[in-house]
TORVOVO-753274 format. One record per residue (C-alpha): chain; x, y, z. Coordinates in pm, whole numbers, plus 32768, in hexadecimal, padded with zeros to 4 digits. Each point is the difference from the previous one (the first is absolute). Layout:
<nodes>
NODE kette    X    Y    Z
NODE     A    X    Y    Z
...
</nodes>
This chain:
<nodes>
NODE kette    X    Y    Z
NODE     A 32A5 3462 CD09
NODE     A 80B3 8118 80D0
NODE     A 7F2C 8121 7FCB
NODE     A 7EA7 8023 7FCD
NODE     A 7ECD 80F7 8003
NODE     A 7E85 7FCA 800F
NODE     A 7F5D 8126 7F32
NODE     A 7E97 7FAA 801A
NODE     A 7F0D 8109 7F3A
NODE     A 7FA1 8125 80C8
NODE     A 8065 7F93 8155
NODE     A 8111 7FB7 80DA
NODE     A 7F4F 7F00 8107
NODE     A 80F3 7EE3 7F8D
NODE     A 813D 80C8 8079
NODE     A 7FE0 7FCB 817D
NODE     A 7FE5 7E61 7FBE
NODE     A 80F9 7FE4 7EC1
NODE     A 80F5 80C0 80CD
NODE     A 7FF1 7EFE 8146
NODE     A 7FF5 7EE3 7EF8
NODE     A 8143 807A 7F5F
NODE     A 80AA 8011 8170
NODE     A 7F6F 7E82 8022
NODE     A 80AF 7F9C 7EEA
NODE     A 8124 80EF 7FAC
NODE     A 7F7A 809B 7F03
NODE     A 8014 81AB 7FDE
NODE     A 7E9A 8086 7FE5
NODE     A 7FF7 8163 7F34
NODE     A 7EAA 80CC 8056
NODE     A 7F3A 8025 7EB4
NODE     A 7EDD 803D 7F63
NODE     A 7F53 8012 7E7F
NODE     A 7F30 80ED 7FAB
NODE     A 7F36 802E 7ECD
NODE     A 8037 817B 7F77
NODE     A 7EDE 806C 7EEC
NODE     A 8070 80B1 7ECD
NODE     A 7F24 804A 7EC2
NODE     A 7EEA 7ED5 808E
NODE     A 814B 7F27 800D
NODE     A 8075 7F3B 8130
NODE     A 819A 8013 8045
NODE     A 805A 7F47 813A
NODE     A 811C 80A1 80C0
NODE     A 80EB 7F31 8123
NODE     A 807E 80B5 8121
NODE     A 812C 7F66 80D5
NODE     A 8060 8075 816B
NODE     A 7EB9 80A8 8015
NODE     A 7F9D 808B 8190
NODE     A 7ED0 7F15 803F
NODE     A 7F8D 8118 8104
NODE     A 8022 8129 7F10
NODE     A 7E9C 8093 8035
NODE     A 8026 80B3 7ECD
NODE     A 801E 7E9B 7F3D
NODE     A 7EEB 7F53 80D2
NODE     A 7F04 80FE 7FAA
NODE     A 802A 8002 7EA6
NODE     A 8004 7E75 7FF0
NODE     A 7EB4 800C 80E9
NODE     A 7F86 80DD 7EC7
NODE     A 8077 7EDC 7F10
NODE     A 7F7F 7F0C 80AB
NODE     A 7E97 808F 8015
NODE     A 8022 8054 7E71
NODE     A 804D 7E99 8001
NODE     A 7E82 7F9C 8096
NODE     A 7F4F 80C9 7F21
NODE     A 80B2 7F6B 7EF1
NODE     A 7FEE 7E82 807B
NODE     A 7E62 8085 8051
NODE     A 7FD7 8076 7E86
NODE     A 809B 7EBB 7F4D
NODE     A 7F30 7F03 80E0
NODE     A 7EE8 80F1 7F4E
NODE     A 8096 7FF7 7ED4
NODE     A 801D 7E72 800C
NODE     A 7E94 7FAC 8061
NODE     A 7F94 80D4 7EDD
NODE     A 80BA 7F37 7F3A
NODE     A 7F58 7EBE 808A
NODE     A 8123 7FAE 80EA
NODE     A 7F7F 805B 817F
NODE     A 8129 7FE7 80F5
NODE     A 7FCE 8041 8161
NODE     A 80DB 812D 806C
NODE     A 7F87 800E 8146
NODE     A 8131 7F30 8091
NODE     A 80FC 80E3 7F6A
NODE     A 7F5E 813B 808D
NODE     A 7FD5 7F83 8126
NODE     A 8189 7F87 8035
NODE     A 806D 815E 7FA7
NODE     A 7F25 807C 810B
NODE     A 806D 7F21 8105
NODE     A 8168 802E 7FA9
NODE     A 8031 8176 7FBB
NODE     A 8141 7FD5 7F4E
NODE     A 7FA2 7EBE 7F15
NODE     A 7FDB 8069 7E6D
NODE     A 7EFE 7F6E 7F4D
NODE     A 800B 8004 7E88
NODE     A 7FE4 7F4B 7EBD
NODE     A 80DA 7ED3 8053
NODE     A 7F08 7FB6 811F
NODE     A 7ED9 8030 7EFE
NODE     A 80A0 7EEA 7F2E
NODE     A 8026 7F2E 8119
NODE     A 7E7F 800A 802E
NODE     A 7FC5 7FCF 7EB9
NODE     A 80AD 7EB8 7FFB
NODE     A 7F49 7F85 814A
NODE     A 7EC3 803B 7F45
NODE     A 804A 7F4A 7EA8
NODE     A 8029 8103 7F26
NODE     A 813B 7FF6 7F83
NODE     A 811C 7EE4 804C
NODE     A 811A 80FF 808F
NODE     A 8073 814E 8037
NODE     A 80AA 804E 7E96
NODE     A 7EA2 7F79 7F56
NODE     A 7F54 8102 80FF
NODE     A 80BC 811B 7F9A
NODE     A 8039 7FAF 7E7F
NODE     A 7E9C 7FE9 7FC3
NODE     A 7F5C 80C1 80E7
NODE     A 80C0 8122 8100
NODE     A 813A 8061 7F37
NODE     A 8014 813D 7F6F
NODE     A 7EE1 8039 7EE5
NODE     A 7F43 7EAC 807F
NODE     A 7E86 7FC1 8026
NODE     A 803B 8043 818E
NODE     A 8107 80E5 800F
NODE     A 7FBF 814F 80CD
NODE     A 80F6 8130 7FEA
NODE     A 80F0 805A 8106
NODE     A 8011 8133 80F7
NODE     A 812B 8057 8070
NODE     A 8108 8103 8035
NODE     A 8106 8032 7EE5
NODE     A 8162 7F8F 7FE3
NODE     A 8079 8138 808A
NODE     A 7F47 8038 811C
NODE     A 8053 7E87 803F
NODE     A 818D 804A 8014
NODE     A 7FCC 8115 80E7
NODE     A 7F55 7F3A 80E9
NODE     A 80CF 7ED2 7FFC
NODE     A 813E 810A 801F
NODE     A 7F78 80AB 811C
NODE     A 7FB4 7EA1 80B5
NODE     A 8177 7FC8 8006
NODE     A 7FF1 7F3C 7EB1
NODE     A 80AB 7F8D 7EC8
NODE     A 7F0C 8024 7EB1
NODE     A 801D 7EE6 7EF8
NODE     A 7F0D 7FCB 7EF7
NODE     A 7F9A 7EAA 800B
NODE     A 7FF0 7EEF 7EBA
NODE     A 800A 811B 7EEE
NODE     A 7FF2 7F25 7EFB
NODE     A 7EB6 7F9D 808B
NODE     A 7F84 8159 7FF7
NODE     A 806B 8067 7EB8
NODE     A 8070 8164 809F
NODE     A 816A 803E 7F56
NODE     A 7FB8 8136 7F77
NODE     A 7F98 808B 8142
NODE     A 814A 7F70 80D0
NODE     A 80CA 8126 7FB0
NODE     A 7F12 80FF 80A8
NODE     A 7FC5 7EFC 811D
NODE     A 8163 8012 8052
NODE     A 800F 818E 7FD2
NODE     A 7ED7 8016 8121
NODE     A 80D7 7F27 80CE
NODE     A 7FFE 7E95 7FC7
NODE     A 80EF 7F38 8062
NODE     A 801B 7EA9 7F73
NODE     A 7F85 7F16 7EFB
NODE     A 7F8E 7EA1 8004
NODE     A 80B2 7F4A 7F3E
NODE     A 800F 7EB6 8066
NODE     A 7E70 7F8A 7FF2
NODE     A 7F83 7EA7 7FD4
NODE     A 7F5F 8089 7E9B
NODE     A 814D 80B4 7F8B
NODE     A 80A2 7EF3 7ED2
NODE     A 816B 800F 7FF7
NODE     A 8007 811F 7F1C
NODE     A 7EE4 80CA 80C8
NODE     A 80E1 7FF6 813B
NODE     A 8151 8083 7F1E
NODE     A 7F0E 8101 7F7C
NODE     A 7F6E 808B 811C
NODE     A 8179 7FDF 80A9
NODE     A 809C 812B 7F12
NODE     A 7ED3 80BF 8020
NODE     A 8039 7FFA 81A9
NODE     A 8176 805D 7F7C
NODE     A 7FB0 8114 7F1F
NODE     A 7F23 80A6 80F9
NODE     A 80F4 7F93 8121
NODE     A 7EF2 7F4E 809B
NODE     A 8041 7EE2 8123
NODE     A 7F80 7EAE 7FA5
NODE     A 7F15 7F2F 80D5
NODE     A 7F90 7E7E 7F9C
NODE     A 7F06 7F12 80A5
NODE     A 7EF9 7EF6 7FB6
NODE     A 7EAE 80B5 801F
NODE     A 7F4E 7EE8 80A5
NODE     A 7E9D 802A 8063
NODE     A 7FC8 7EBF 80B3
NODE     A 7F81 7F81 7ED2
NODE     A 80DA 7F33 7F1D
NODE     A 7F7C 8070 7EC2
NODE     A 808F 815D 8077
NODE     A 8140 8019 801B
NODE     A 80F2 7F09 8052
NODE     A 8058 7F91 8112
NODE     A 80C8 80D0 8117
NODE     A 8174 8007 7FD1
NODE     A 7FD9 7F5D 7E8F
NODE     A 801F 816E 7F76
NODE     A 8147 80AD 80AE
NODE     A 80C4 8137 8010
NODE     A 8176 7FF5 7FD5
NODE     A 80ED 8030 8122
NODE     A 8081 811B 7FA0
NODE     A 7EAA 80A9 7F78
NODE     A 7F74 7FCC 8177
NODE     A 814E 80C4 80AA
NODE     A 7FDB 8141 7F0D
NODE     A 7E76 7FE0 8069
NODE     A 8055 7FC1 8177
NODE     A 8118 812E 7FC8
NODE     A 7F00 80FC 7F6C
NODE     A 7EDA 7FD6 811D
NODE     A 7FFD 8124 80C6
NODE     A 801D 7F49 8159
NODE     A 814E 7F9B 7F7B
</nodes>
């Protein structure tokens, strides 16, 4: 591994400590970030690359993201002990307070639903009970795609949409890219052989770059594990060519 980028969800607090990490070990840290857009009650979870840490324009709006993201984490905890599974949230309220820039979310949900023996791991958490349409699941609020690629733009960043065969978004790509998106993710841990072709013409029809990675959450049964998910050589160089620091 040559390259790589942490894009935690709504916040940039990794950068600073991936990017003296990467010097440790000669590796090329790329500023990022994911954040989850809201269209139609849908999520669609946008990467941006070479991002300005410091923009105050994009660390006011995550702030806002990351407070949407309490109220959220507050009304599934709710939403769990009515359903005769009482977690204690407290601990995950109070690390975001401690540590202003730390995201707390679903994933850290599951986690405490494991410690407490109600389900045996993170994909049983969310198949049964916080995906989409489940027992426990609580809409998102969030800004749309479009406001999401301004942002990111005027941070100093590249836009790619991440895992869109995840998302099941394709008929929305094209105006994605017409507001300003710049890349696709085509290379994903849950992209099959012909997923990843796929999703590679569509980046081609719309002329859109093409960014890759592993999506790993810490958690092996998200994800796989860093580096086992890559980007070509020469996908990374028309990316690293395109970023407007370049």
């Amino acid at each position: 591994m040559t390259v790589m980028a942490v894009t935690d969800h709504d916040t940039t607090a990794a950068v600073g400590e991936a990017a003296a990490a990467g010097r440790t070990h000669g590796i090329e840290v790329v500023a990022g970030i994911e954040i989850t857009a809201v269209e139609d009650g849908r999520d669609v979870h946008m990467l941006g690359y070479f991002v300005d840490p410091a923009d105050t324009q994009l660390s006011a709006f995550l702030a806002r993201q990351r407070a949407q993201r309490i109220e959220r984490v507050k009304a599934v905890g709710e939403r769990l002990a009515r359903l005769g599974m009482p977690i204690d949230i407290t601990p995950l309220l109070a690390q975001a307070k401690e540590d202003g820039g730390r995201s707390v979310g679903r994933p850290q949900i599951a986690r405490a639903m494991i410690a407490a023996g109600y389900v045996a791991d993170s994909n049983e958490a969310f198949d049964l009970w916080l995906a989409t349409g489940r027992p426990a699941f609580v809409p998102r609020a969030g800004a749309p795609p479009e406001q999401v690629i301004a942002i990111v733009h005027a941070a100093g960043g590249l836009v790619s949409l991440a895992h869109p065969g995840q998302t099941a978004v394709d008929e929305r790509i094209a105006a994605y890219a017409a507001a300003g998106l710049d890349a696709l993710e085509v290379f994903h841990p849950d992209h099959d052989p012909a997923s990843t072709v796929r999703y590679g013409e569509v980046a081609s029809r719309l002329t859109l770059l093409v960014t890759g990675g592993s999506d790993f959450h810490g958690d092996p049964s998200h994800g796989w594990e860093p580096g086992a998910v890559t980007l070509p050589a020469d996908a990374w160089r028309r990316l690293r060519d395109a970023a407007p620091h370049a």
